[in-house]
PDB file of N, CA, C and O in Angstrom:
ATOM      1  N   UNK A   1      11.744 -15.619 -34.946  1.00  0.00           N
ATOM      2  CA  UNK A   1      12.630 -16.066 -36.001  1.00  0.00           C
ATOM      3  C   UNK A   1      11.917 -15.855 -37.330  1.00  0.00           C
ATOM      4  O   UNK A   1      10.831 -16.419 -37.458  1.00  0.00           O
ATOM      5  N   UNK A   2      12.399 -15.093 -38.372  1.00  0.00           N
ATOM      6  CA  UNK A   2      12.184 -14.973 -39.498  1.00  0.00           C
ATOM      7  C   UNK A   2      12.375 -15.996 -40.350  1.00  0.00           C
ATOM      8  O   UNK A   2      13.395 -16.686 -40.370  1.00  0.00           O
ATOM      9  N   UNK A   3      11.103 -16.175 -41.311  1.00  0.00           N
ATOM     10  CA  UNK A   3      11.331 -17.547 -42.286  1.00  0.00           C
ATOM     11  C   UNK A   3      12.607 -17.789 -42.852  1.00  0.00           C
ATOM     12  O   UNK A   3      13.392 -16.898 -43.177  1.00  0.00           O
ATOM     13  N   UNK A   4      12.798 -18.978 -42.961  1.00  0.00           N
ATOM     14  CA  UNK A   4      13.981 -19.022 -44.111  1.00  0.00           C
ATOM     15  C   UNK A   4      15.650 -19.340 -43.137  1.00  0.00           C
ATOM     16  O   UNK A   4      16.687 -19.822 -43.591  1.00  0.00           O
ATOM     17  N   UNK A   5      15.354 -18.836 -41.648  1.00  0.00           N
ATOM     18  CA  UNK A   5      16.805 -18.886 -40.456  1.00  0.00           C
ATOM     19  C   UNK A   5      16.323 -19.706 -39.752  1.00  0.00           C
ATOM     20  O   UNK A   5      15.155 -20.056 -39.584  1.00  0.00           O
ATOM     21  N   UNK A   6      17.467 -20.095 -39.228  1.00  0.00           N
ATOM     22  CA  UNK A   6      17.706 -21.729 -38.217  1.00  0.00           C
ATOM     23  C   UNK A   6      17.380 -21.228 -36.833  1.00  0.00           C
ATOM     24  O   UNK A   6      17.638 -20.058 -36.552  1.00  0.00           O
ATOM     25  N   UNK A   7      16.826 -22.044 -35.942  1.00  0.00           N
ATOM     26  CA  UNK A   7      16.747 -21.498 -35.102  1.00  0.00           C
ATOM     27  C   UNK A   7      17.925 -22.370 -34.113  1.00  0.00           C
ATOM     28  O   UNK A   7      18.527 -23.371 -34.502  1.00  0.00           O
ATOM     29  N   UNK A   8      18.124 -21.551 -32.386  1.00  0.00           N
ATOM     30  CA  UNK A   8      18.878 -22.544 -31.996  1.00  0.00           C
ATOM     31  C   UNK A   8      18.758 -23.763 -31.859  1.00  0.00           C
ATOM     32  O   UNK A   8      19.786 -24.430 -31.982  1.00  0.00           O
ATOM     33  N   UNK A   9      17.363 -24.521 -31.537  1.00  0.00           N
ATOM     34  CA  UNK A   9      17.156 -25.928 -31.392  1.00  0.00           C
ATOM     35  C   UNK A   9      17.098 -26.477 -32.764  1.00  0.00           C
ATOM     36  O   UNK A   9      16.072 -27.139 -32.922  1.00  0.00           O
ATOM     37  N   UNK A  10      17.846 -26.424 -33.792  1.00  0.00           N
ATOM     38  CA  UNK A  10      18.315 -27.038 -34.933  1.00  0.00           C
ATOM     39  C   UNK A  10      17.035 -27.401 -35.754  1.00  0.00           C
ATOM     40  O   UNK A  10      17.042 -28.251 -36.644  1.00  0.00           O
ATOM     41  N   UNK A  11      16.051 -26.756 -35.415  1.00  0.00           N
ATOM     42  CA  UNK A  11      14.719 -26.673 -36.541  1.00  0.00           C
ATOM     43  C   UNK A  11      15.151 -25.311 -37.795  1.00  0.00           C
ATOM     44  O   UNK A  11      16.013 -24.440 -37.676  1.00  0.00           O
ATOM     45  N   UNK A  12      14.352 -25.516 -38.760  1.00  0.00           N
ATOM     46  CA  UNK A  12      14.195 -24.469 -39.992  1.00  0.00           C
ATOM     47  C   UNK A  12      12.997 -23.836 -40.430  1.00  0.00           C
ATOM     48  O   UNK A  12      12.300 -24.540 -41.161  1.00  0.00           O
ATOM     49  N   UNK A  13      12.427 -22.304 -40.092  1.00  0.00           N
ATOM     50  CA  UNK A  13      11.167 -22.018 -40.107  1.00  0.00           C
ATOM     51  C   UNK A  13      10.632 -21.944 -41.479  1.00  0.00           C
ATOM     52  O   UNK A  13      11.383 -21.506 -42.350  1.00  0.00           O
ATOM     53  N   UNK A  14       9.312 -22.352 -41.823  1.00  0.00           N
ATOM     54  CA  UNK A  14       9.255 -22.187 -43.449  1.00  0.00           C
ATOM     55  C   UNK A  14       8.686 -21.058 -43.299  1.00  0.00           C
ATOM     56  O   UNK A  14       8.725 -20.454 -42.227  1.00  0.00           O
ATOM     57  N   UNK A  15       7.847 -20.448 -44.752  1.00  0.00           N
ATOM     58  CA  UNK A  15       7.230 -19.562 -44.829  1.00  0.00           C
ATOM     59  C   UNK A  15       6.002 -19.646 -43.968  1.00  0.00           C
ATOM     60  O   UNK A  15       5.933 -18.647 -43.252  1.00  0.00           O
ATOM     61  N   UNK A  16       5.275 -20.259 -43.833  1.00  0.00           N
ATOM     62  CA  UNK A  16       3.806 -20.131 -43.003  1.00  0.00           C
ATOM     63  C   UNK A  16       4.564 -20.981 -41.808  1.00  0.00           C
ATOM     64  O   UNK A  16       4.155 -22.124 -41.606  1.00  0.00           O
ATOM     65  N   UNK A  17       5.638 -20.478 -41.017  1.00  0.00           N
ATOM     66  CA  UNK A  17       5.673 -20.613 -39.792  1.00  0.00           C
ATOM     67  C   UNK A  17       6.031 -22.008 -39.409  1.00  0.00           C
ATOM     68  O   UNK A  17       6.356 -22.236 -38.244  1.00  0.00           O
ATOM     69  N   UNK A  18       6.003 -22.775 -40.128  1.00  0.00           N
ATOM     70  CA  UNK A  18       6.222 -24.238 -39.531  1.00  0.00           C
ATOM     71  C   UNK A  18       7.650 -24.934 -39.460  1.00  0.00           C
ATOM     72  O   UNK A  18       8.360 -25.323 -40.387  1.00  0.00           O
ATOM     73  N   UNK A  19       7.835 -24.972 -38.257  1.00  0.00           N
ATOM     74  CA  UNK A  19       9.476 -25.689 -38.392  1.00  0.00           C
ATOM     75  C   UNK A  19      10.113 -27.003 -38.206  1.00  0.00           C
ATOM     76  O   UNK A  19       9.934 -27.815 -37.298  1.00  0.00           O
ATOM     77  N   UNK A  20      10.721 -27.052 -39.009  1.00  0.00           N
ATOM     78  CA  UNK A  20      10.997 -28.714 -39.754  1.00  0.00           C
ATOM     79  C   UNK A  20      12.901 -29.074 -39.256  1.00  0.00           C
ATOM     80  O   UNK A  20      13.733 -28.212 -38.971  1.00  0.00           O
ATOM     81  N   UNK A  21      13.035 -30.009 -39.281  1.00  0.00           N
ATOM     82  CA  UNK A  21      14.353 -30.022 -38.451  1.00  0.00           C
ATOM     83  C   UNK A  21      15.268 -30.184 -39.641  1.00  0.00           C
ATOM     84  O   UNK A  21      15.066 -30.963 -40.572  1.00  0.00           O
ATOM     85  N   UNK A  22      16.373 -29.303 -39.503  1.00  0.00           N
ATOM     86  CA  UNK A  22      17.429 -28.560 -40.385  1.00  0.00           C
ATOM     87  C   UNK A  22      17.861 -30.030 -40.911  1.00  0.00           C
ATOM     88  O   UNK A  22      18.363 -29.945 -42.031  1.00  0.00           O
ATOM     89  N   UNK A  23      17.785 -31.802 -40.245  1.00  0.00           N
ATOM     90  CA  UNK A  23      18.091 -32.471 -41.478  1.00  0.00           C
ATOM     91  C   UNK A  23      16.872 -32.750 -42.599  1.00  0.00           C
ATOM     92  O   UNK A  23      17.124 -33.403 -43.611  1.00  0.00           O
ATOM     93  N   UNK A  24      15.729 -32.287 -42.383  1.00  0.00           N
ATOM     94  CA  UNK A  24      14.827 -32.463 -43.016  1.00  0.00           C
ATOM     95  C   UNK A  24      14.991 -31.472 -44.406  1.00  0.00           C
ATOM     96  O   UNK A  24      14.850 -31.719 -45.604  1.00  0.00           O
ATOM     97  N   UNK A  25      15.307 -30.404 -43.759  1.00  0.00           N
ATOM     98  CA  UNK A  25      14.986 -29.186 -44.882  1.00  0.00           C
ATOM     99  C   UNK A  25      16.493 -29.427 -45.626  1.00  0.00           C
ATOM    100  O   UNK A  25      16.511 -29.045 -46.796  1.00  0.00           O
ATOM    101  N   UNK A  26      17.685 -29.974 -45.143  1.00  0.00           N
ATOM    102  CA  UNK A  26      18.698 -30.004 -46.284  1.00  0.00           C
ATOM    103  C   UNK A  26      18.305 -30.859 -46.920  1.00  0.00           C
ATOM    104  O   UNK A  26      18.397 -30.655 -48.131  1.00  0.00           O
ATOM    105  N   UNK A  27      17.578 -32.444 -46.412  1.00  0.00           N
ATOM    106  CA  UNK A  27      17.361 -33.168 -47.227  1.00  0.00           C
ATOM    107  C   UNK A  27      16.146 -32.761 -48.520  1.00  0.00           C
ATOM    108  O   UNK A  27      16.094 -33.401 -49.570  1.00  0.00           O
ATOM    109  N   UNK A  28      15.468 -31.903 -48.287  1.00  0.00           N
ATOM    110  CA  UNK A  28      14.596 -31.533 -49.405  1.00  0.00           C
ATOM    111  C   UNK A  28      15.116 -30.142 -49.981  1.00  0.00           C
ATOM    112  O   UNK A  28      14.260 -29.724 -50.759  1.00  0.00           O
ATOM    113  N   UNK A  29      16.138 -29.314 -49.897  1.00  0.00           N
ATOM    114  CA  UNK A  29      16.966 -28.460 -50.835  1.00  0.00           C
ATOM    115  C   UNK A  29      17.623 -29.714 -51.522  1.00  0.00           C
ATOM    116  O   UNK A  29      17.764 -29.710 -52.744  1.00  0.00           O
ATOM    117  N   UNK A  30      18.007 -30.736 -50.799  1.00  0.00           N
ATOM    118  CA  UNK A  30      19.185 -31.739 -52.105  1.00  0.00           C
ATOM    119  C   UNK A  30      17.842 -32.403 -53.358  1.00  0.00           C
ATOM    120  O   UNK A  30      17.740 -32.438 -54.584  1.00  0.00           O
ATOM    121  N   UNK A  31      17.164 -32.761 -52.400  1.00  0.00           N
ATOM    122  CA  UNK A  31      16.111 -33.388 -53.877  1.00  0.00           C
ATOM    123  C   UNK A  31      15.499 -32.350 -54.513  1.00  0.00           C
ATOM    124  O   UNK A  31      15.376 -32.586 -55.715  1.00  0.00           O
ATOM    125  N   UNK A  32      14.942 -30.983 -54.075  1.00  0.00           N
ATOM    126  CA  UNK A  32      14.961 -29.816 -55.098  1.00  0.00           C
ATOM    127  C   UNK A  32      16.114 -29.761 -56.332  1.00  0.00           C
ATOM    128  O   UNK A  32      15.945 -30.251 -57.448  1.00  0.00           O
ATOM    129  N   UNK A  33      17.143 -29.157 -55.943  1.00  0.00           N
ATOM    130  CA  UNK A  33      18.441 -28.924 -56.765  1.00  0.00           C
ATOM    131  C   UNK A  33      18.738 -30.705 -57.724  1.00  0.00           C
ATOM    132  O   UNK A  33      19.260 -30.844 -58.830  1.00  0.00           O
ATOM    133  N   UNK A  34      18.310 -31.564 -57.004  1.00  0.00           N
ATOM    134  CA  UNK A  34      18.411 -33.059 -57.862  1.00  0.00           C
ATOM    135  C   UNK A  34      17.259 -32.472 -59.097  1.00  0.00           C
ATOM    136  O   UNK A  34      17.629 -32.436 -60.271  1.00  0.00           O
ATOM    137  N   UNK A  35      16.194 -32.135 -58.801  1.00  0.00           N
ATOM    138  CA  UNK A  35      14.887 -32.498 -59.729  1.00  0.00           C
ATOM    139  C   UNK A  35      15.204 -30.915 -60.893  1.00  0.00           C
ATOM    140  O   UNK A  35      14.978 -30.869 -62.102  1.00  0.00           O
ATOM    141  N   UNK A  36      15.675 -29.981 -60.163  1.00  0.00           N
ATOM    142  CA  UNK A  36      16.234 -28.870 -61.312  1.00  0.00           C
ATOM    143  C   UNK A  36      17.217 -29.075 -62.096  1.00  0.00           C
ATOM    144  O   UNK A  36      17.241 -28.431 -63.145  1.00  0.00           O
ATOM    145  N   UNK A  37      18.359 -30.086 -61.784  1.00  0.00           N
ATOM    146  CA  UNK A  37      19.564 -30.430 -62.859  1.00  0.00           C
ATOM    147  C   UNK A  37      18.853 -31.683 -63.556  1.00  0.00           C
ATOM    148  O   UNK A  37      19.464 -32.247 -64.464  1.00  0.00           O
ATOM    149  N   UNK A  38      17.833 -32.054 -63.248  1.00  0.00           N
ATOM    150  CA  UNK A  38      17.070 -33.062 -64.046  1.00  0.00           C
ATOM    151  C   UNK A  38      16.305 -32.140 -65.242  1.00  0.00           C
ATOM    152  O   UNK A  38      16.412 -32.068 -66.466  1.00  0.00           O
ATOM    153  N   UNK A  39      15.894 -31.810 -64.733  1.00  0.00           N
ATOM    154  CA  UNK A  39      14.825 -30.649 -65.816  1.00  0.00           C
ATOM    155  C   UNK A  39      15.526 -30.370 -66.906  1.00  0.00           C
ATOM    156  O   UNK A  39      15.469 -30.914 -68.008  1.00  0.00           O
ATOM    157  N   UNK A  40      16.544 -29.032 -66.349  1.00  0.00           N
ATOM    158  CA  UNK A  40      17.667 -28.497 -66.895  1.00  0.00           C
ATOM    159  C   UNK A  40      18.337 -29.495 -67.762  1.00  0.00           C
ATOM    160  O   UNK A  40      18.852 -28.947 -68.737  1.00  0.00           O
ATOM    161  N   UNK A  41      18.486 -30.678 -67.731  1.00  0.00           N
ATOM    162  CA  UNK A  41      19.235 -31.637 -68.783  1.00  0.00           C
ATOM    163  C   UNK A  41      17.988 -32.295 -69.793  1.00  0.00           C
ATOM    164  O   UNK A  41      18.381 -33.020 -70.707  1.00  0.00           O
ATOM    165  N   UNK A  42      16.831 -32.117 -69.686  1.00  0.00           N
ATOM    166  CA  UNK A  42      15.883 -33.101 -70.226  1.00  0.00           C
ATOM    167  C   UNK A  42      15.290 -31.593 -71.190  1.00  0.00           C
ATOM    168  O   UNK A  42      14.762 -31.775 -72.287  1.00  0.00           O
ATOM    169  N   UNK A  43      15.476 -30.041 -70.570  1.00  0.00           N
ATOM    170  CA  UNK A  43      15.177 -28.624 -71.762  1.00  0.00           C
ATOM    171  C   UNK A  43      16.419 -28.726 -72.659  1.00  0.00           C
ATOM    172  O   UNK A  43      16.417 -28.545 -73.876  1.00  0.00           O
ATOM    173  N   UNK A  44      17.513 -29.050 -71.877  1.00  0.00           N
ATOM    174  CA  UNK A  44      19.052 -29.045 -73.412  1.00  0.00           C
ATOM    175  C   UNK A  44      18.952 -30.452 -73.937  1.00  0.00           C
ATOM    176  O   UNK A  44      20.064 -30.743 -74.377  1.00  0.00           O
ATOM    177  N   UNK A  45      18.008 -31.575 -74.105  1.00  0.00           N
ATOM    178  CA  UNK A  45      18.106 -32.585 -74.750  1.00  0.00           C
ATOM    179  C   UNK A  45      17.032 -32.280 -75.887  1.00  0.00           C
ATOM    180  O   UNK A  45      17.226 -32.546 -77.073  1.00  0.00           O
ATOM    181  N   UNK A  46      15.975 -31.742 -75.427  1.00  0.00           N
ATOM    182  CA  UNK A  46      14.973 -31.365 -76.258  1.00  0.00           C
ATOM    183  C   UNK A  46      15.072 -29.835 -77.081  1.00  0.00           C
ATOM    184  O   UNK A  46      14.658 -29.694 -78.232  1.00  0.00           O
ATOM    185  N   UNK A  47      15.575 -28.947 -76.432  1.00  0.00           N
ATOM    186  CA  UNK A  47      15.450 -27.368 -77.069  1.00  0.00           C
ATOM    187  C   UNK A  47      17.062 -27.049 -77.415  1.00  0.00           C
ATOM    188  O   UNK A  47      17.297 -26.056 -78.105  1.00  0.00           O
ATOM    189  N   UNK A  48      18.307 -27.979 -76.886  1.00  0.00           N
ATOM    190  CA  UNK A  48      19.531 -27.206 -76.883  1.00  0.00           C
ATOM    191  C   UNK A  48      19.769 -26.616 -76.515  1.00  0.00           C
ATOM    192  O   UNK A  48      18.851 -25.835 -76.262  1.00  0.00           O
ATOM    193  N   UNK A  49      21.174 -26.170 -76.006  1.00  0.00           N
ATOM    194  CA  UNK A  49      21.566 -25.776 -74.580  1.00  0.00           C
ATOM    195  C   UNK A  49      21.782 -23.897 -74.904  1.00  0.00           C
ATOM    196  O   UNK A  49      21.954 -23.137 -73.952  1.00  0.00           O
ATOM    197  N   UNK A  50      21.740 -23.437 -76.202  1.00  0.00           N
ATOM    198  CA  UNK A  50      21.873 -22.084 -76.414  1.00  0.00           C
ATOM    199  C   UNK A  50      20.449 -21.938 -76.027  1.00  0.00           C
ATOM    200  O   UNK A  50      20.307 -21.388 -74.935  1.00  0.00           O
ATOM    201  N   UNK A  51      19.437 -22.259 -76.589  1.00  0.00           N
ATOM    202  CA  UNK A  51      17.823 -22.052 -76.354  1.00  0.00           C
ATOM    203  C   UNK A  51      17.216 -22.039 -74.857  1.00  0.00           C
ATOM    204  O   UNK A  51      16.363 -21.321 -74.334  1.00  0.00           O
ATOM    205  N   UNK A  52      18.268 -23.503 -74.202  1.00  0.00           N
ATOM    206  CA  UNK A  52      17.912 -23.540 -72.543  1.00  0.00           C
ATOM    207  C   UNK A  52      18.672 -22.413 -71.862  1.00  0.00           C
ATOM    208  O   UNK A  52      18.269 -22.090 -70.744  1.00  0.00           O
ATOM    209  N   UNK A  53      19.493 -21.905 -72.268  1.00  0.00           N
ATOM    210  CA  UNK A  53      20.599 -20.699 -71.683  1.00  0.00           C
ATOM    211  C   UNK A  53      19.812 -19.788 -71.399  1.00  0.00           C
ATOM    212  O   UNK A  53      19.771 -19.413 -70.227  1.00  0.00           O
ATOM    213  N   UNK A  54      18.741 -19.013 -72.650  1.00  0.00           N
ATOM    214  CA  UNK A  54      18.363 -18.020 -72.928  1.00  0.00           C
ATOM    215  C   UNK A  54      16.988 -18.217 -72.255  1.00  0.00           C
ATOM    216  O   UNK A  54      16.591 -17.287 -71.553  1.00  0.00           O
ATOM    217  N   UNK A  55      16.132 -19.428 -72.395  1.00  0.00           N
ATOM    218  CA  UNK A  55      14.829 -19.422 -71.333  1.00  0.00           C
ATOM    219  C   UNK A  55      15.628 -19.301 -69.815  1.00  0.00           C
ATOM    220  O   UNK A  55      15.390 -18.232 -69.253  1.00  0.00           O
ATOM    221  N   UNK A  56      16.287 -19.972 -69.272  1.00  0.00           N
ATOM    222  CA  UNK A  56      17.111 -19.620 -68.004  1.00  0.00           C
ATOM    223  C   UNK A  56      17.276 -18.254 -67.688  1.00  0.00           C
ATOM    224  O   UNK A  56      16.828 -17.600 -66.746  1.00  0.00           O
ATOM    225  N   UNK A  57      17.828 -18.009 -68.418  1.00  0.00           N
ATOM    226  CA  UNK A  57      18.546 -16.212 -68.068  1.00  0.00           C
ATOM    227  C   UNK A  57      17.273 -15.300 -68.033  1.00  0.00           C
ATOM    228  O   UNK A  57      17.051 -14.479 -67.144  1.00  0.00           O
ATOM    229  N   UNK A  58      16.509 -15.532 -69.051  1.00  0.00           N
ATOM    230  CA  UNK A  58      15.092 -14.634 -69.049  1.00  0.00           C
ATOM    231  C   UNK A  58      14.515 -14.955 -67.909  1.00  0.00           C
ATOM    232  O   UNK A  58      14.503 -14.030 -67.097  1.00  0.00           O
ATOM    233  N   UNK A  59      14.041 -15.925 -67.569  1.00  0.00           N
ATOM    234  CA  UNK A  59      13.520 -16.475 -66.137  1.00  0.00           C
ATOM    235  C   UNK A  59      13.946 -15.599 -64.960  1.00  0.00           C
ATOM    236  O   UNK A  59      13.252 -14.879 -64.242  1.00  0.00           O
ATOM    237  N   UNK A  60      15.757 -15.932 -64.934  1.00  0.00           N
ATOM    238  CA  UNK A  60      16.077 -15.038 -63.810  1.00  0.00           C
ATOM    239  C   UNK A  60      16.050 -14.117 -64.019  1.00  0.00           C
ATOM    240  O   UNK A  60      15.920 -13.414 -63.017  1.00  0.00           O
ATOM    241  N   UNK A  61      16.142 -13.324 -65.420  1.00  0.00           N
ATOM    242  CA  UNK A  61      15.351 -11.329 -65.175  1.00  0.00           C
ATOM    243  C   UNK A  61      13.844 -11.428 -64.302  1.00  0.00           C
ATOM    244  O   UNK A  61      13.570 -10.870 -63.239  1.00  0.00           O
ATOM    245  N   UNK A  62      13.117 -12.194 -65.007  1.00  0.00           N
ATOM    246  CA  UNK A  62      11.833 -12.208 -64.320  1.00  0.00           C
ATOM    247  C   UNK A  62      11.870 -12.279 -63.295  1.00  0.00           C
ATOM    248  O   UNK A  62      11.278 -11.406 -62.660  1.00  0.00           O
ATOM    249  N   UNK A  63      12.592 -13.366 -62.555  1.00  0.00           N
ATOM    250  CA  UNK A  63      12.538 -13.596 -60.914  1.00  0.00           C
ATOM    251  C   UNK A  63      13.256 -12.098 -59.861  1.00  0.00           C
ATOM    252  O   UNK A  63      12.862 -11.508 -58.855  1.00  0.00           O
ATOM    253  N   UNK A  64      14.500 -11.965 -60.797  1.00  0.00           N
ATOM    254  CA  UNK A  64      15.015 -10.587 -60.032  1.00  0.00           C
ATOM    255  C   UNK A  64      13.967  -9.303 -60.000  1.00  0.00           C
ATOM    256  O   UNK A  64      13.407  -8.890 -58.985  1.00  0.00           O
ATOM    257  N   UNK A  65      13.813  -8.713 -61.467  1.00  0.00           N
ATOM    258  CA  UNK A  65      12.385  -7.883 -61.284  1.00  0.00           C
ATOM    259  C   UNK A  65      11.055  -8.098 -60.498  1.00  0.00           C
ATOM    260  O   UNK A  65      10.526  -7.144 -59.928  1.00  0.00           O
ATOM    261  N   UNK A  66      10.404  -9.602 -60.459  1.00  0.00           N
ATOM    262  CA  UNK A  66       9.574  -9.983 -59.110  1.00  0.00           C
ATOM    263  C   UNK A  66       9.757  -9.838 -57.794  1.00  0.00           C
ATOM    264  O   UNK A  66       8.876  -9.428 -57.038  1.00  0.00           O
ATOM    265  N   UNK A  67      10.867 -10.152 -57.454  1.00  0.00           N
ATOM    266  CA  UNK A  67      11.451  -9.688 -55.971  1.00  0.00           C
ATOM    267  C   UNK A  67      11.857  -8.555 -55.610  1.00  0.00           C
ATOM    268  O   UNK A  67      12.106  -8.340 -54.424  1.00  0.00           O
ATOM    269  N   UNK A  68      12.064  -7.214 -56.959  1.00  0.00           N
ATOM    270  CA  UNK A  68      12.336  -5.921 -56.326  1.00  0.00           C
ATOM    271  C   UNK A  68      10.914  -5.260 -56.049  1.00  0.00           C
ATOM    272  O   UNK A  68      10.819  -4.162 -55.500  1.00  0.00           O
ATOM    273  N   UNK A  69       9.707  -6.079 -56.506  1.00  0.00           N
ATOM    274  CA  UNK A  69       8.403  -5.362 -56.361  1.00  0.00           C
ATOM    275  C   UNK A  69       7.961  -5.418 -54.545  1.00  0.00           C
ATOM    276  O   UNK A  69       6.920  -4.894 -54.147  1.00  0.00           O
TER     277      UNK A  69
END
C-alpha cells in the first residue's frame, strides 16, 4: 500500500510507513484544516485580506512548481 491510501483493515499509511486508524487520521486532517482557517484569519486581521490573497496564491505557485520537481 502506497502512502497516503486506506488500506482494507480501515488503517491509513503515512509517509514513513506507519499506519494509524482512518478515525485517527480524519481526526487530525480536521484539526489541521481547523489550525489553517485559524492562521488564515489571524494573516487577514493583521496584513488584509488582498495582501493574505497574494502571500496564499504565491505559496501555491511555489508548492505546485515543488511538486513538479
Amino acid at each position: 500500500m502506497a502512502h497516503g491510501e486506506q488500506s482494507t483493515n480501515n488503517t491509513f499509511q503515512l509517509r514513513d510507513a506507519r499506519e494509524v486508524p482512518v478515525e485517527a487520521a480524519d481526526k487530525a486532517i480536521i484539526e489541521a484544516t481547523s489550525i489553517y482557517h485559524l492562521a488564515i484569519e489571524d494573516l487577514i486581521s493583521r496584513i488584509g485580506k488582498e495582501t493574505t490573497a497574494e502571500l496564499l496564491g504565491t505559496e501555491a505557485i511555489s508548492a505546485v512548481r515543488h511538486a513538479k520537481r
